[in-house]
Each structure stands twice: as C-alpha cells, then as structure tokens.
VOLOBA-657320 format. One record per residue (C-alpha): residue in three letters; chain; x, y, z. Coordinates in Angstrom, 3 decimals, always signed. Last residue first. Example, Ala and Ser with C-alpha at 12.3 -4.5 7.8 and 13.67 -1.06 7.14 Angstrom:
 rest kette        X        Y        Z
  SER     A  +13.670   -1.060   +7.140
  ALA     A  +12.300   -4.500   +7.800
//
This chain:
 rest kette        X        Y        Z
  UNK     A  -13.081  +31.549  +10.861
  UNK     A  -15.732  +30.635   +8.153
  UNK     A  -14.527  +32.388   +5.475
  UNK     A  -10.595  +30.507   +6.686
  UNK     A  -12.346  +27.178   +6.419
  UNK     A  -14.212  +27.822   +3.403
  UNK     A  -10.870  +28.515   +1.581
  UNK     A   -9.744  +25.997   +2.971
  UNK     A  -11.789  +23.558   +1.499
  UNK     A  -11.823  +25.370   -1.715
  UNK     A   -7.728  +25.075   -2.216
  UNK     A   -7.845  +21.354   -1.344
  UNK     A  -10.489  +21.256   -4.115
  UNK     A   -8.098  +22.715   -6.443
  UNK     A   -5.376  +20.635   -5.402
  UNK     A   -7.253  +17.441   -6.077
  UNK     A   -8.561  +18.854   -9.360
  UNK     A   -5.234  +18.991  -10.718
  UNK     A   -4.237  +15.434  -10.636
  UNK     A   -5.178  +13.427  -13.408
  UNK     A   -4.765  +16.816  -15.929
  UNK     A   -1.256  +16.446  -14.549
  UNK     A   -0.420  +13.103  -15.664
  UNK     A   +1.048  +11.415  -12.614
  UNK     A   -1.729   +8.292  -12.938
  UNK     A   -0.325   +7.623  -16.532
  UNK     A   +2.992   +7.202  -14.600
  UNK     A   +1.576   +3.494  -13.673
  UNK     A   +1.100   +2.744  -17.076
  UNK     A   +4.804   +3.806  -18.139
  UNK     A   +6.394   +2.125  -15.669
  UNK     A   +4.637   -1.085  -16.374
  UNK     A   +5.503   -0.994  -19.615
  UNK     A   +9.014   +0.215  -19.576
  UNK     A   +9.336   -3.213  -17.165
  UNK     A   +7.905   -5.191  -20.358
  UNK     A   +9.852   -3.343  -22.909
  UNK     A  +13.177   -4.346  -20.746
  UNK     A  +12.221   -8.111  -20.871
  UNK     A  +11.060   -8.272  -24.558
  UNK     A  +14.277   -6.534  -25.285
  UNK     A  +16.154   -9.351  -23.700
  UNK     A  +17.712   -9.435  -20.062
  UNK     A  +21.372   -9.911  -19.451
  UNK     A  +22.174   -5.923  -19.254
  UNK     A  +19.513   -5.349  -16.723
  UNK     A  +21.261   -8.144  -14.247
  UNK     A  +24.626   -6.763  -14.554
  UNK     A  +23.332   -3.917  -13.946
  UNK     A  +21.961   -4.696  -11.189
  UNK     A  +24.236   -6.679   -9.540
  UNK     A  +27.015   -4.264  -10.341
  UNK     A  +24.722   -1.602   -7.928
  UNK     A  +24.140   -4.527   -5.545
  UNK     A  +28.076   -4.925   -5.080
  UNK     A  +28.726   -1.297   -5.168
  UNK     A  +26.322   -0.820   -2.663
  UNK     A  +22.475   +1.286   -3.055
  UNK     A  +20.725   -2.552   -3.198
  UNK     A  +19.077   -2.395   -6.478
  UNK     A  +15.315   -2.592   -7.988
  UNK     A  +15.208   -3.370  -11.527
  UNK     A  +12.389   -1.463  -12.336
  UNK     A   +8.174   -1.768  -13.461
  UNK     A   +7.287   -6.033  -12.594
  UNK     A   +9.718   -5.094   -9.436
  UNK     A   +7.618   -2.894   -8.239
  UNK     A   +8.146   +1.368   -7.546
  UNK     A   +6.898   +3.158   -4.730
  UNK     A  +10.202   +5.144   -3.577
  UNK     A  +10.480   +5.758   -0.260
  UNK     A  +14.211   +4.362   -0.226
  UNK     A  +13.253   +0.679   -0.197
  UNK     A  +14.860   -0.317   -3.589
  UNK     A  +17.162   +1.467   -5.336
  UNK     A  +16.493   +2.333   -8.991
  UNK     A  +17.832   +0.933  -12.354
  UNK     A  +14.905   +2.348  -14.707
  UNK     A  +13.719   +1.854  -18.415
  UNK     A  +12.838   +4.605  -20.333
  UNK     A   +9.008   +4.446  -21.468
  UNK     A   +8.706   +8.552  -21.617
  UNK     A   +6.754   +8.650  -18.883
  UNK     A   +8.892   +6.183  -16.417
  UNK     A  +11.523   +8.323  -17.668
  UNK     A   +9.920  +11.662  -16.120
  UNK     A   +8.440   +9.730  -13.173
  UNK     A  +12.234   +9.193  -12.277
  UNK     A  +13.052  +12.509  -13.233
  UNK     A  +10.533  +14.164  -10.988
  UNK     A  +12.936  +12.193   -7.822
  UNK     A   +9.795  +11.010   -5.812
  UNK     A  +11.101  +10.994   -1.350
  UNK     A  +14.553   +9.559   -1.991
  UNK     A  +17.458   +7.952   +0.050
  UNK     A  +20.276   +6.513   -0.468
  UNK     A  +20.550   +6.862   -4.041
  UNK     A  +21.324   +4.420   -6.784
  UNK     A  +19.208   +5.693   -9.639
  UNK     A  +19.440   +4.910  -13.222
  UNK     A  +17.819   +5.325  -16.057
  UNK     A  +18.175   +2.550  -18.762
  UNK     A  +19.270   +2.429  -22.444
  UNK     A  +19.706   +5.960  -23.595
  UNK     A  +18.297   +7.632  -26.819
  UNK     A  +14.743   +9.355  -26.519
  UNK     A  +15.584   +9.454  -22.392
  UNK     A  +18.949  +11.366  -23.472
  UNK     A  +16.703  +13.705  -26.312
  UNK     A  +14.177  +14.842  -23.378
  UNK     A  +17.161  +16.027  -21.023
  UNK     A  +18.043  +18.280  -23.797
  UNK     A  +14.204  +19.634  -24.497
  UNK     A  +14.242  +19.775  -19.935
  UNK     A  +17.400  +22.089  -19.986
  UNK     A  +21.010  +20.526  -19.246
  UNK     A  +22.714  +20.940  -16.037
  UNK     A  +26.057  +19.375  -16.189
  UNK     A  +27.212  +17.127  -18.742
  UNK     A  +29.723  +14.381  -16.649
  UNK     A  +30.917  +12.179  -19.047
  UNK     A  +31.290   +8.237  -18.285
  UNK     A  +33.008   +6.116  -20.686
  UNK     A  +36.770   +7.140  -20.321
  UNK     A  +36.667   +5.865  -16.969
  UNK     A  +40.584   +6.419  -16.002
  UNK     A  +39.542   +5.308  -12.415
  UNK     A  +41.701   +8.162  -10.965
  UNK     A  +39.600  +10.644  -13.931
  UNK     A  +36.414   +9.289  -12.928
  UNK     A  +37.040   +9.749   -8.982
  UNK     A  +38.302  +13.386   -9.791
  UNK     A  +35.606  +14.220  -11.382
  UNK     A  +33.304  +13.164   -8.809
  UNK     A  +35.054  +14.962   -6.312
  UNK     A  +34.665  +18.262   -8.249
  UNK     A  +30.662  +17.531   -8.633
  UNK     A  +30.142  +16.836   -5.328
  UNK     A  +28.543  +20.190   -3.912
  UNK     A  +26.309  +20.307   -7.145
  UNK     A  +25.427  +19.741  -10.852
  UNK     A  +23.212  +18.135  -13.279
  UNK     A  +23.425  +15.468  -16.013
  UNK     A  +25.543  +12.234  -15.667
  UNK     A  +25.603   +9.849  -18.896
  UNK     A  +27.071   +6.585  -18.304
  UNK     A  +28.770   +4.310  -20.926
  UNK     A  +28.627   +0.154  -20.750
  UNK     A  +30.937   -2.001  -22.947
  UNK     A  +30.487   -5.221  -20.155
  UNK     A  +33.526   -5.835  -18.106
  UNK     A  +32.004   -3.920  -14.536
  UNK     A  +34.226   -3.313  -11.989
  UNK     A  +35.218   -0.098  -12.660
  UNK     A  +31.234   +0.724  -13.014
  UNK     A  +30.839   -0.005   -9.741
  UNK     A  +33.212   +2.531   -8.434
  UNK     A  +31.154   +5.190  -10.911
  UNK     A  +27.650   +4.155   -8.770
  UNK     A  +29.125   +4.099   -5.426
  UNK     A  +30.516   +7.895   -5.936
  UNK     A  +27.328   +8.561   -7.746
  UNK     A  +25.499   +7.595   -3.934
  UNK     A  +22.344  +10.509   -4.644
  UNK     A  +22.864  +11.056   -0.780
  UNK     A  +26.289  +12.866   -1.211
  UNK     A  +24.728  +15.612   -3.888
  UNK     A  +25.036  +15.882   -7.518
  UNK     A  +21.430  +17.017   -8.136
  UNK     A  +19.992  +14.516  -10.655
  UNK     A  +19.343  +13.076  -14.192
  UNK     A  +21.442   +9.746  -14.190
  UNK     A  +21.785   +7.681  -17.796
  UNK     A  +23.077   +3.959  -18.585
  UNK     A  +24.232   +3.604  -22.252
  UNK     A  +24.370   -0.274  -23.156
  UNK     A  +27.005   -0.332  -25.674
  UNK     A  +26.376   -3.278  -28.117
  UNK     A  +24.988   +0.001  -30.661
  UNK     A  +21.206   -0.053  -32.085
  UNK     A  +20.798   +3.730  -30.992
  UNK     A  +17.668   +3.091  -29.406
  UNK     A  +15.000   +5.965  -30.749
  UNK     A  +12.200   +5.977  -28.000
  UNK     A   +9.505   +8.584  -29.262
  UNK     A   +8.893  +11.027  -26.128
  UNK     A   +5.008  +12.706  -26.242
  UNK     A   +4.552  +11.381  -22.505
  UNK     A   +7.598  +13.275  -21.749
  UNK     A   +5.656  +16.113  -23.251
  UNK     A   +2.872  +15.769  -21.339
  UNK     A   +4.158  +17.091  -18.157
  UNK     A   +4.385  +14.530  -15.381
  UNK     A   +2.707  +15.648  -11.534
  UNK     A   +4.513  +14.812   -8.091
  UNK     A   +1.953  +12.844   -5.688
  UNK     A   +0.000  +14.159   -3.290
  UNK     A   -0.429  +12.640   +0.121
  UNK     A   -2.396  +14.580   +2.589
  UNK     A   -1.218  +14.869   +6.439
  UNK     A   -4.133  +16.946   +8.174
  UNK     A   -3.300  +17.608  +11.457
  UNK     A   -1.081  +15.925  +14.246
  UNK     A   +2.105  +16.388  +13.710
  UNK     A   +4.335  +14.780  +16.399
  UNK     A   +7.447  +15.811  +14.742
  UNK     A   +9.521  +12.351  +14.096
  UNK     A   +6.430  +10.405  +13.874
  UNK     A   +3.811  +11.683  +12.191
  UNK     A   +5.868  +13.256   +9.103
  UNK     A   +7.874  +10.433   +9.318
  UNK     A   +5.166   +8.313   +9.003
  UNK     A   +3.902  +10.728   +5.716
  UNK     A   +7.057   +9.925   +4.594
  UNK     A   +6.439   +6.660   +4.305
  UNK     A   +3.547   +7.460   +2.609
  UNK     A   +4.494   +9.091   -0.465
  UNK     A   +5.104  +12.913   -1.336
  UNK     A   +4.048  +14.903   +1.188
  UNK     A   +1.634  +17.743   +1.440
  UNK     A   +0.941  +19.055   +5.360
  UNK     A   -1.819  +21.432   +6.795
  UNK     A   -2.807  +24.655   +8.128
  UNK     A   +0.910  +24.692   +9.327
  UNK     A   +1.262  +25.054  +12.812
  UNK     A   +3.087  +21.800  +13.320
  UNK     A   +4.916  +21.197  +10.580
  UNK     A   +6.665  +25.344  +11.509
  UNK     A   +7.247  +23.949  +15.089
  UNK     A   +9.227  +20.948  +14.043
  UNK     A  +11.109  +22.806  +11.405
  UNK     A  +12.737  +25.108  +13.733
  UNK     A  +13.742  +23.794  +17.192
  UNK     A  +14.163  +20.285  +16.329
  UNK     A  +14.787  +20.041  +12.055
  UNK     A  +17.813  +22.910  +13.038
  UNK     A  +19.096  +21.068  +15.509
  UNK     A  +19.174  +18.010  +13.678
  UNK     A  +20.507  +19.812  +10.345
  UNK     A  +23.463  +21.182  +12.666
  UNK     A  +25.910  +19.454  +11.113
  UNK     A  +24.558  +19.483   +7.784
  UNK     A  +26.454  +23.112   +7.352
  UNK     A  +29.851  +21.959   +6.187
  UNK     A  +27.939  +20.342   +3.379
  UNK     A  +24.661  +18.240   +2.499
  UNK     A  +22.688  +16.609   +5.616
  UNK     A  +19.062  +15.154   +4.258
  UNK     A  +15.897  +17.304   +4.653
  UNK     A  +13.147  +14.878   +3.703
  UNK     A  +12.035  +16.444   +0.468
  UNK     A   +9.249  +17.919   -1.179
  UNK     A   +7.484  +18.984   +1.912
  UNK     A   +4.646  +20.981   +0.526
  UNK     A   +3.507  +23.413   +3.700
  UNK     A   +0.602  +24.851   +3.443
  UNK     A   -0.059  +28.253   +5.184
  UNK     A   -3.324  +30.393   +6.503
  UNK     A   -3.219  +33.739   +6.969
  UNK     A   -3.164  +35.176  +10.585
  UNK     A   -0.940  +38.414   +8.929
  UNK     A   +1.210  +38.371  +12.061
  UNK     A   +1.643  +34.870  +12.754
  UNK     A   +1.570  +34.087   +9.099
  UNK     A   +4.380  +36.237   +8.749
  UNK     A   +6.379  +34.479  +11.165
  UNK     A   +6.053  +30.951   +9.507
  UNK     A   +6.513  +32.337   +6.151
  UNK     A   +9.898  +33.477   +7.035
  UNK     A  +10.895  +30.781   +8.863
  UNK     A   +9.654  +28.536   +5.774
  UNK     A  +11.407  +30.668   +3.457
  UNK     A  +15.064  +29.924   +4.929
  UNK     A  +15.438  +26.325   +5.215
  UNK     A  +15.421  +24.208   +2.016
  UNK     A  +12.850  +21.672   +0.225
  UNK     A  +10.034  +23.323   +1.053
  UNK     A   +7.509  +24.526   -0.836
  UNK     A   +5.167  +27.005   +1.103
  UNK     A   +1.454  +26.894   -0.494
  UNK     A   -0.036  +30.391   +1.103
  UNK     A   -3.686  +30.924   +0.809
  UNK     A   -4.714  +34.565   +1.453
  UNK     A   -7.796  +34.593   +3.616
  UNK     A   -6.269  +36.599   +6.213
  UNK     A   -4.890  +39.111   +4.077
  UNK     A   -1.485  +38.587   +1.985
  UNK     A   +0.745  +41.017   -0.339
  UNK     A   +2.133  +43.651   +1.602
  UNK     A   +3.546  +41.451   +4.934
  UNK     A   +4.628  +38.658   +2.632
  UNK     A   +6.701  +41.419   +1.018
  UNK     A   +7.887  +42.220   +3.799
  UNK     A   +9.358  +38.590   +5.045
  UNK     A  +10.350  +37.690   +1.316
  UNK     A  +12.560  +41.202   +0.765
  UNK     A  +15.747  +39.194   +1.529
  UNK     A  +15.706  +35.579   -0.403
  UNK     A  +18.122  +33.945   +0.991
  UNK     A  +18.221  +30.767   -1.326
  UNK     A  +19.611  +27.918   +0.132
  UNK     A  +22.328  +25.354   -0.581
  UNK     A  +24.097  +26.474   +2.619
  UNK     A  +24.083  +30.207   +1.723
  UNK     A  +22.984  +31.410   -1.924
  UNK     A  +21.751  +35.421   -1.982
  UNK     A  +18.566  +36.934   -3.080
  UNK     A  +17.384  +40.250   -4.505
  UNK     A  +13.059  +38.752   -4.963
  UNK     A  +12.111  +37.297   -8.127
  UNK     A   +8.025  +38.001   -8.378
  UNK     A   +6.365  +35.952  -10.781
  UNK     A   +2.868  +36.441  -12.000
  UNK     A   +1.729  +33.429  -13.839
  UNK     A   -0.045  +33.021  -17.251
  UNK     A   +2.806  +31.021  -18.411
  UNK     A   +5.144  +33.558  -17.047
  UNK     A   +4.055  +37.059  -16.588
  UNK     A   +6.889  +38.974  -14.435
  UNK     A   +8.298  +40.239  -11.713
  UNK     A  +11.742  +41.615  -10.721
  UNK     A  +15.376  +39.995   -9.640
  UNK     A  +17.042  +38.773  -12.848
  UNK     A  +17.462  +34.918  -12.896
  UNK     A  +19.308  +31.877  -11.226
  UNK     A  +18.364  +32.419   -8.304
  UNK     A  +16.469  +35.731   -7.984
  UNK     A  +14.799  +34.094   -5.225
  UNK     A  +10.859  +32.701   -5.691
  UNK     A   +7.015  +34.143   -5.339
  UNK     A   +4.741  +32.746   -7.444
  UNK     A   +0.895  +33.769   -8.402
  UNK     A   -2.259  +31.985   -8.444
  UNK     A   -5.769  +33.539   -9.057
  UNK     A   -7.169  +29.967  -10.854
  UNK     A   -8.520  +29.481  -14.232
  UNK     A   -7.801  +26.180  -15.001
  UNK     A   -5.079  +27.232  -16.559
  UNK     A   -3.769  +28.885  -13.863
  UNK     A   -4.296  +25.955  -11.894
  UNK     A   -1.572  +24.225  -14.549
  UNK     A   +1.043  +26.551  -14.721
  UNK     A   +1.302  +26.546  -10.818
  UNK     A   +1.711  +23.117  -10.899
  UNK     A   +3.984  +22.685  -13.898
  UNK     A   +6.031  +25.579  -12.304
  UNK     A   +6.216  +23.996   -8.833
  UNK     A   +7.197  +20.443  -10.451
  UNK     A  +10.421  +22.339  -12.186
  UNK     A  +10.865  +24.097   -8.947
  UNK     A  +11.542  +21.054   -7.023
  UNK     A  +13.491  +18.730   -9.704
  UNK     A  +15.904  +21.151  -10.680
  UNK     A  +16.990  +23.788  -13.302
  UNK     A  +16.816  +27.665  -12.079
  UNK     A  +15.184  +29.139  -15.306
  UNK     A  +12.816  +28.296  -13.649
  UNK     A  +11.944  +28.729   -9.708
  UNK     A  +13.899  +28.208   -6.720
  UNK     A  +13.312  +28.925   -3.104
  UNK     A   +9.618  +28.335   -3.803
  UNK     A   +6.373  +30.553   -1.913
  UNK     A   +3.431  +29.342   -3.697
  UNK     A   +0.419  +32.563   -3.135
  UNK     A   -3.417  +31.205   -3.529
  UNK     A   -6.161  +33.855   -3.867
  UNK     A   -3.656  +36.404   -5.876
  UNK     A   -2.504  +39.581   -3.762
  UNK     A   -4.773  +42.361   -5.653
  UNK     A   -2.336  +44.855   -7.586
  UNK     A   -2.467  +43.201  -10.641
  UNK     A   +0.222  +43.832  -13.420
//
C-alpha cells in the first residue's frame, strides 16, 4: 500500500458494495482517472462493507468504523484521518449528498489549508423524523461549507441557480454532468413480445421519488400493465402496505439488486419510469437512456430531458395515468424514436467524453494551490 496521501482524495459517504446512484457514479469516476493514470484514492464509511482498505479497480479504498444516523453515514476516524493523510496541496473532491463528511472536511481544511471541492449530487430534500431541521441545518452549516469551498460541481443548471441563489456563492460554479459506463451502452433490448406493458423504477424509496402517487395511479389504470420497483428505503414498509390495500397483484417490490441484475430489467422492460418531485440527474435515468429503454419522467424537476427523448409527466396521479396512458397508445415506431433520442443524447455521458474535464479541473488547481 502507498504511504504518500494520493494527489486528489474523494471523500463519499457511501461507496460499492453499498448500491446507489451517488457512489455508483463516484466509483466510475474514480475508476476512470485512475486509468488515466491519475494518484486518486477514496475514502468512504464501512457502509455496507468491512471497515479497512483496499485495492479496488486500481483504487485505494479506505472504509472507515462507521455508524447510520438520519440516512447518513458517521464515519468516525474521517476528521483524523483527514488530518494524517493531506498537505496543503492535497486535492480533496467532497461528495455530498448527506451531512456529516462535509463538516468534517470543512474543519480539516481549516487546519490542514488544503484545498476542497465540493460535488453536490443532490439538492438536500427532507427525508424522516430528522428533515425538520434540514433548513436549519442548510443555513448555519451547509451555507458556510458552499461558500469556502475551492469551488462547486453541480449537476445541471438549475441547480447551479440554486447554488447562486439560496447561499450567495460566489466562486466558481462548474456544471458537470453524471458519467454512463459502457456496459449499459453494450445492453441488447430483448422485448418479451407479451400485451403486458412492463413499466420499471430503479431508485431510492424515499418520499420525494412520489411511488405512493405512482402505485395509486396504477389502480386506476385498465390496461394489463406490471411494475417492477428495485431499491430500498424509509418508505419501503408503507409502500407495501399501499400495494397490498390496493390488492395490486402486478407490481413487486425487488429491493436492491446489483448493476448485472438491473442490466437484465432495462434488456426486458417496456419503459422506465420516473414520477418524482424533484431530481437533480437520477444515474439510472442516463442508465436507460444508454441502454435505449424508453422513459416516463416528470417534467420540470431539473431534469434536461425533451419531449422528442421522454414522455414527460405531471408528478399527480392524474398526469402520472396520463402518461401512461399516453406511452401505452403509441406504436413501436413511436417508442424507438424517443429511445433514439435518449440514447444519442446519453452518448455525451460516456465517460471517456468526460474525463478530461475533471482532469484539467484537477491541473488548474493544482497550479493554483503551487502558486499560493
């Protein structure tokens, strides 16, 4: 194992095995610049996995002794170990999707005077008991660590606004999309050929993802439609018990699957879709638009998708029906054409695409923190 702290350090709550969208991306990323032949090494909770480090991929991976409070990872050793590993010209990319590690990186960089990135992969949304004091916590807390990061990676560019807006951030606000791996690209579409049009959702279960919406519409729906629901979270148990009062016999709740399993559902369904209430770049939804899967997806959540690639829904009962209703009556020809579209414009989100970007960011400051 090296004992040099790597040039460029990514700080995740969650890292594979641990399945989600967040630290799936981060491993791709990190992955990929080693690749390309860049010092980079991961530091992530015991989530999930046996605390220690390893080689992954080419990667160094240290799992710190963690514990799960609030849907975050408390990862305990992070603030010393922070304090052991970095110098001054130690890169830090923070990726934040939970509170917890950016405190922690935000008070070792004031000691260490490193330089820190922070990747906002998500706009914190309220999720349990503890979302009550989200605003608090997004005012004292999260405001100040925006601010004094080197600089800020978002996702699209209305959340870039936000970004501008609701903190008064006034450095360097890239945007930088969410990368595809190749192997969705590699996905052979294998309809089944049955009447039943098989709808699919890839997702935490969480209140802003709207499944309660989606299952109530599919009550009301007299087509022979099924629905596939893969991942897990605080809703889960209410879901359940929505699907069994509704007697829906044709939706089946899987759980987390891995990425091969979630593969063979995008090979075989009819249409993803997405009915949230709010969204930043779900990876699944690039994930499907890779692997030519049609997509149901709300419209105007921060999610830059056309018409001419999705059929774009209002996140109600009565726009969710609409939708489908509206997929269903379309022909093949239709459905190929929005796959299509999808598919060209997740061409863009192929990694080798977007790598250099985040290599250069890396160089500029680099030379900014040499120069300092």
């Amino acid at each position: 194992m090296p004992m040099e702290a790597a040039r460029i350090i990514h700080v995740t709550a969650y890292y594979p095995p641990h399945l989600g969208g967040q630290e799936i991306v981060v491993q791709d990323l990190v992955t990929q610049l080693a690749m390309a032949g860049e010092q980079v090494e991961v530091v992530t909770s015991s989530i999930g996995a046996r605390t220690g480090v390893s080689v992954e991929n080419g990667v160094l991976v240290t799992r710190l002794k963690s514990d799960e409070f609030a849907h975050s990872a408390i990862m305990w050793g992070l603030f010393f170990w922070l304090l052991r590993r970095t110098r001054r010209n130690t890169i830090v990319h923070l990726h934040m999707g939970q509170f917890f590690a950016s405190e922690v990186v935000w008070l070792a960089a004031k000691i260490k005077r490193f330089r820190y990135i922070l990747h906002l992969h998500s706009d914190l949304v309220q999720s349990g008991p503890m979302g009550r004091l989200l605003p608090l916590y997004k005012k004292v807390f999260l405001g100040r660590e925006i601010n004094d990061a080197g600089l800020v990676i978002v996702l699209n560019n209305e959340h870039r606004r936000t970004v501008r807006r609701d903190h008064g951030y006034q450095g360097r606000v890239l945007v930088m999309p969410n990368g595809v791996d190749e192997d969705f690209f590699k996905v052979t579409r294998r309809p089944t050929g049955s009447e039943t049009l098989k709808l699919l959702f890839v997702g935490r279960l969480s209140p802003h993802k709207n499944l309660a919406a989606l299952i109530e519409a599919l009550g009301a729906i007299k087509r022979d439609i099924s629905l596939d629901i893969i991942g897990d979270g605080e809703c889960h148990s209410d879901l359940r018990m929505l699907i069994a009062d509704r007697n829906l016999k044709n939706v089946r709740l899987h759980g987390r699957l891995c990425r091969d399993e979630v593969r063979e559902f995008y090979a075989t369904c009819g249409a993803l879709i997405l009915p949230s209430l709010y969204e930043v770049q779900p990876i699944v939804l690039l994930e499907a638009m890779a692997s030519r899967l049609p997509i149901i997806v709300s419209k105007g959540i921060g999610i830059e998708v056309e018409a001419r690639e999705a059929v774009l829904i209002e996140p109600t009962i009565q726009g969710i029906v609409f939708g489908i209703e509206s997929f269903a009556a379309m022909t093949p020809d239709a459905r190929n054409l929005l796959a299509d579209a999808a598919f060209k414009k997740a061409e863009s989100h192929r990694w080798h695409a977007l790598i250099s970007s985040y290599i250069d960011l890396y160089d500029g400051i680099g030379e900014d923190t040499d120069a300092a």
